[in-house]
C-alpha positions in Angstrom: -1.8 0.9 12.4 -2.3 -0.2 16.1 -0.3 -2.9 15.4 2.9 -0.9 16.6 1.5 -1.5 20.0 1.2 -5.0 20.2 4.7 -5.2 18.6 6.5 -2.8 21.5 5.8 -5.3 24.2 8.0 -7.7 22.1 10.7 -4.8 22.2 10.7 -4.1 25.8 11.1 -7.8 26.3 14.6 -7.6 24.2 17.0 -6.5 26.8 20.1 -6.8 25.2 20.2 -3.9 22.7 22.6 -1.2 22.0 21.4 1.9 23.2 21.9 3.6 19.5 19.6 0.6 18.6 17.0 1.8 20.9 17.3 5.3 20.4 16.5 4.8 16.7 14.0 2.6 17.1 12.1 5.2 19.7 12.7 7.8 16.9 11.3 5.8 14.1 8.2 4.9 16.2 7.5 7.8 18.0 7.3 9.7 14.3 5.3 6.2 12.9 2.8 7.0 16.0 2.3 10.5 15.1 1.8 9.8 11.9 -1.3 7.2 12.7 -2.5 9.5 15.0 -3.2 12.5 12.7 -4.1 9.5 9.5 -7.4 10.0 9.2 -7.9 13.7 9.6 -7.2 14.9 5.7 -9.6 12.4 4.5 -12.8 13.3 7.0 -11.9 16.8 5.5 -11.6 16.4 1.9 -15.0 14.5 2.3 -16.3 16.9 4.2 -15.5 19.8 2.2 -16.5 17.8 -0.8 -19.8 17.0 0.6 -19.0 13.1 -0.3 -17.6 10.4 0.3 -17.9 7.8 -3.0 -14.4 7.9 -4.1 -13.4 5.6 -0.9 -14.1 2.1 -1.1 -16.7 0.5 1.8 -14.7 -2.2 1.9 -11.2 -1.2 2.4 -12.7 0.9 5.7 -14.7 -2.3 7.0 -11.7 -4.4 6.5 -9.1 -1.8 8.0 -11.4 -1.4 11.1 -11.0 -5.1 11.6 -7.9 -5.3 11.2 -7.7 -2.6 14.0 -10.1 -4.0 16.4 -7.9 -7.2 16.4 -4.9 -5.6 17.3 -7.1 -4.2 20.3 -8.4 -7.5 21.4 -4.3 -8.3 20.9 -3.6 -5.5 23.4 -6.0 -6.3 25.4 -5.0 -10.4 25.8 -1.4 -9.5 25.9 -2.0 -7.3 29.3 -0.4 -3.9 27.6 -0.3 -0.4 29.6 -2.9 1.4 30.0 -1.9 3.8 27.5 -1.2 1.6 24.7 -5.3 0.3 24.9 -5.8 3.6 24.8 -4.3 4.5 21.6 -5.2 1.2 20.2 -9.2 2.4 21.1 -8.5 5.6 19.5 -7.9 4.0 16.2 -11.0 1.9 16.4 -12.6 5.1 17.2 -11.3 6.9 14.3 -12.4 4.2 12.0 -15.8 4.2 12.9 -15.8 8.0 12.5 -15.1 7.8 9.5 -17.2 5.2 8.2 -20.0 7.0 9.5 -19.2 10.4 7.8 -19.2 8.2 4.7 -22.5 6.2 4.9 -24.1 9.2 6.3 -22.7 11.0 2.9 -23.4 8.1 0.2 -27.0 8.0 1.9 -27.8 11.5 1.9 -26.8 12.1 -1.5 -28.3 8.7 -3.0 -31.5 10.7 -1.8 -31.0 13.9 -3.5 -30.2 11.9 -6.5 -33.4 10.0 -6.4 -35.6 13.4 -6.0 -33.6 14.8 -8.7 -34.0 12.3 -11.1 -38.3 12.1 -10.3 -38.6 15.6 -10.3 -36.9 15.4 -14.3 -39.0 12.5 -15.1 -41.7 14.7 -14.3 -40.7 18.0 -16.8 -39.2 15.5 -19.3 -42.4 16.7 -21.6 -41.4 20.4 -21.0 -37.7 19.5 -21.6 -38.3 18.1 -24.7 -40.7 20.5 -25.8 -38.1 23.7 -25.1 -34.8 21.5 -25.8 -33.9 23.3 -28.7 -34.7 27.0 -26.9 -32.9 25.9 -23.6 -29.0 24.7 -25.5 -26.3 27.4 -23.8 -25.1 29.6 -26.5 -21.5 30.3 -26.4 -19.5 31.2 -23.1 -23.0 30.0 -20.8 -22.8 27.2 -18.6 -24.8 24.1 -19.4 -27.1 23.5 -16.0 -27.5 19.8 -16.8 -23.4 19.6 -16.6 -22.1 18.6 -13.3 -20.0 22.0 -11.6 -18.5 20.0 -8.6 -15.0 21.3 -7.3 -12.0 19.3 -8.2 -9.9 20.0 -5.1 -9.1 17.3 -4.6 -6.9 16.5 -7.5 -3.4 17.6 -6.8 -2.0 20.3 -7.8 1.2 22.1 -6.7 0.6 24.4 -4.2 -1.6 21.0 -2.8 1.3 19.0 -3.1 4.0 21.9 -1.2 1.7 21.9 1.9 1.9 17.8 1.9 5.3 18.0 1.9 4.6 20.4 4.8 2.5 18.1 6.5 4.9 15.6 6.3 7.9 17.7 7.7 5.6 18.5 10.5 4.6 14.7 11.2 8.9 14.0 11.3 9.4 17.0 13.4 6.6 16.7 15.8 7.2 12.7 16.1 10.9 13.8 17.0 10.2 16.3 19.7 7.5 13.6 21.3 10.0 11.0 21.7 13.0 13.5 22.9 10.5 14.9 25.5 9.5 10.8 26.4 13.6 10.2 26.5 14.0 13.2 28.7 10.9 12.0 31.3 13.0 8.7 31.5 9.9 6.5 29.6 13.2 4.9 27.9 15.0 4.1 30.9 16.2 0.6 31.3 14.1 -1.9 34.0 15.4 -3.4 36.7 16.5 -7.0 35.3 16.1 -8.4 38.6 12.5 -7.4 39.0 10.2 -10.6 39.2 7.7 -11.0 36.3 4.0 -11.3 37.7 1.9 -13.9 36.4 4.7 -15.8 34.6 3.0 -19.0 34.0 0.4 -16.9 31.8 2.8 -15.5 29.5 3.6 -17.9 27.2 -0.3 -18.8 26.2 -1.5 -15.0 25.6 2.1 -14.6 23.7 0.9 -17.2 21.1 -2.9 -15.7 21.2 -1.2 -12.2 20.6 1.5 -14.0 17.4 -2.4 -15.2 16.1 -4.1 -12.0 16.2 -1.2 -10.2 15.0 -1.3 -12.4 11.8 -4.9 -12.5 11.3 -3.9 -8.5 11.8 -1.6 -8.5 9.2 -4.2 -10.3 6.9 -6.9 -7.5 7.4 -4.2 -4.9 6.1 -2.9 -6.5 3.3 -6.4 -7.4 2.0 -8.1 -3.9 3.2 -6.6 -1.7 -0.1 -7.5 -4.4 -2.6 -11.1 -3.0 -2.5 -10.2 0.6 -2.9 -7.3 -0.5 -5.7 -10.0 -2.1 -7.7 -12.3 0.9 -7.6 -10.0 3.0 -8.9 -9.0 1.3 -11.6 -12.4 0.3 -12.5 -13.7 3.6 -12.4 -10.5 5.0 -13.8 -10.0 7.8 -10.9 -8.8 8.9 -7.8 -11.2 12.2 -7.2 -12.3 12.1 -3.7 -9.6 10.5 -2.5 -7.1 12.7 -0.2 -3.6 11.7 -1.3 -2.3 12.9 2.2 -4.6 10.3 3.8 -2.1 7.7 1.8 0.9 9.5 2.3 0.7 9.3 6.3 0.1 5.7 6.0 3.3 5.1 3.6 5.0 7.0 6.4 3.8 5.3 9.3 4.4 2.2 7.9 7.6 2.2 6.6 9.0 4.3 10.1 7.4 1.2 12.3 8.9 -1.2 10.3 12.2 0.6 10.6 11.8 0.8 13.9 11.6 -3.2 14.1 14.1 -3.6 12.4 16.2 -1.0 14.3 15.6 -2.0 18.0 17.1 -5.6 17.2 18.5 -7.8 14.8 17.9 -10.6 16.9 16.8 -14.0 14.9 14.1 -14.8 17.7 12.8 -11.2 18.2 12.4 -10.8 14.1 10.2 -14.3 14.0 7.9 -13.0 16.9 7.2 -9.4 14.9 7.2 -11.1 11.3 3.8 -10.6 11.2 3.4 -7.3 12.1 6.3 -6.5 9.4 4.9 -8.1 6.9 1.5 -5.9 7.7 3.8 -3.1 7.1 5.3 -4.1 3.7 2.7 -5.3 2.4 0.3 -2.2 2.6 3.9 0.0 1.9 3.7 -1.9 -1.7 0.1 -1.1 -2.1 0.1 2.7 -1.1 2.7 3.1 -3.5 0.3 1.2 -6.4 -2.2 3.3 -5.1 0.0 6.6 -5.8 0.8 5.4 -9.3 -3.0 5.6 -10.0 -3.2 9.2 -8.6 -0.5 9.7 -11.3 -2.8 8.4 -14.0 -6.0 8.8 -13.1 -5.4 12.5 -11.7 -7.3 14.1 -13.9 -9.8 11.7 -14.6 -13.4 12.4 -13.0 -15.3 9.2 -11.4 -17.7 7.5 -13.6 -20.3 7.0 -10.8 -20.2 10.4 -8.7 -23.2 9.9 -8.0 -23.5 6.3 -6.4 -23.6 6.1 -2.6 
């Protein structure tokens, strides 16, 4: 995620690409940015319009906020522009917003599901008594029977507008970095230009290589929670499959956009670990995606769990 902006001060070190180079690898990131940007928005609404928030795994958010808040502290050590801490807070931000909307919704509900169940330990006599009376004939609904929506499994009117979404992420990531080209933010610095605070490069460029590894281990650990779930529980309902489709997307446009700026032996070993971030989780969305496949129609064994 905000690992793309710990990675760019590596590229605006590399002087020596071809402008076609750079041009693709401002495309490819501009679109991977506006894809983490709007990341977290189809999830907070699925929960919210769900009223929940058990289908996501505790875990997988804690571990992905870490793995955020390092590449911070990495932006932070590394001295980036102003604007690049600024996006990098902005992630950490998002996390937590989200986090909260789930705790607040697993503890709220763990409530109403303790009430609920004293209040039928209470007419348990009654129920018994009347169980025979109270069975739904034909064509009733059964009021013990959970009737919670299922809109979040996919279906393929769902599926056309995240195809939309996507087109919309590509096209509006396009426009941002032609309108950044145009106001010159990829014109090339004066090479003579002395570098301030030279002789503290080199140590916060080896604390930013460490935090972008421990980085990269927050990301590629922070799905194995939520992989586990689902297969444990044998679904994918609450989950918004947009929420993974953005992150295949910006994953696999930043590390195309690595790749793109150079080909440079040196410049690949100092983003390894930011590329390896990206693979990595780009392997697991996909696992992930597999399960929506077979789980989709599959309800979650513990809905009612915080």
């Amino acid at each position: 995620m905000a690992s793309l902006l710990v990675t760019a001060a590596f590229a605006a070190a590399s002087s020596d690409s071809a402008p076609v180079n750079a041009a693709l690898s401002g495309v490819f990131g501009s679109i991977s940015m506006t894809a983490w940007i709007c990341l977290l928005i189809p999830q907070l609404i699925a929960n919210y319009k769900a009223q929940r928030a058990d289908g996501l795994s505790m875990a997988f958010l804690i571990v992905w906020l870490l793995g955020d808040a390092t590449n911070l502290i990495g932006a932070l050590f590394t001295r980036l522009a102003p604007t690049a801490v600024a996006l990098a807070s902005y992630f950490c931000v998002a996390d937590v917003v989200l986090i909260s909307q789930c705790v607040y919704y697993n503890t709220r509900n763990a409530r109403r599901q303790k009430r609920a169940a004293a209040g039928l330990s209470e007419q348990s006599p009654l129920l018994a008594q009347h169980r025979n009376s109270s069975k739904p004939t034909e064509g009733e609904v059964d009021p013990t029977k959970s009737t919670e929506s299922r809109d979040d499994i996919p279906d393929g009117s769902s599926w056309a507008n995240n195809a939309l979404s996507l087109v919309a992420v590509y096209v509006i990531g396009l426009c941002g970095w032609y309108v950044s080209y145009k106001a010159g933010a990829w014109g090339s610095e004066d090479p003579s230009a002395p570098e301030p605070h030279s002789t503290e490069k080199a140590p916060l460029e080896i604390v930013g290589l460490v935090l972008g590894y421990a980085s990269a281990v927050c990301y590629l650990c922070a799905r194995i929670p939520q992989i586990i779930k689902n297969y444990q529980e044998k679904s994918c309902e609450g989950l918004a499959i947009l929420f993974f489709m953005l992150s295949l997307t910006g994953n696999l446009m930043y590390g195309l956009s690595l790749v793109a700026y150079s080909q440079d032996r040196d410049y690949l070993l100092k983003a390894l670990p930011w590329l390896m971030g990206s693979v990595g989780t780009i392997v697991e969305d996909c696992i992930i995606f597999v399960q929506f496949r077979l789980y989709s129609n599959n309800p979650r064994s513990t809905v009612a769990q915080a």
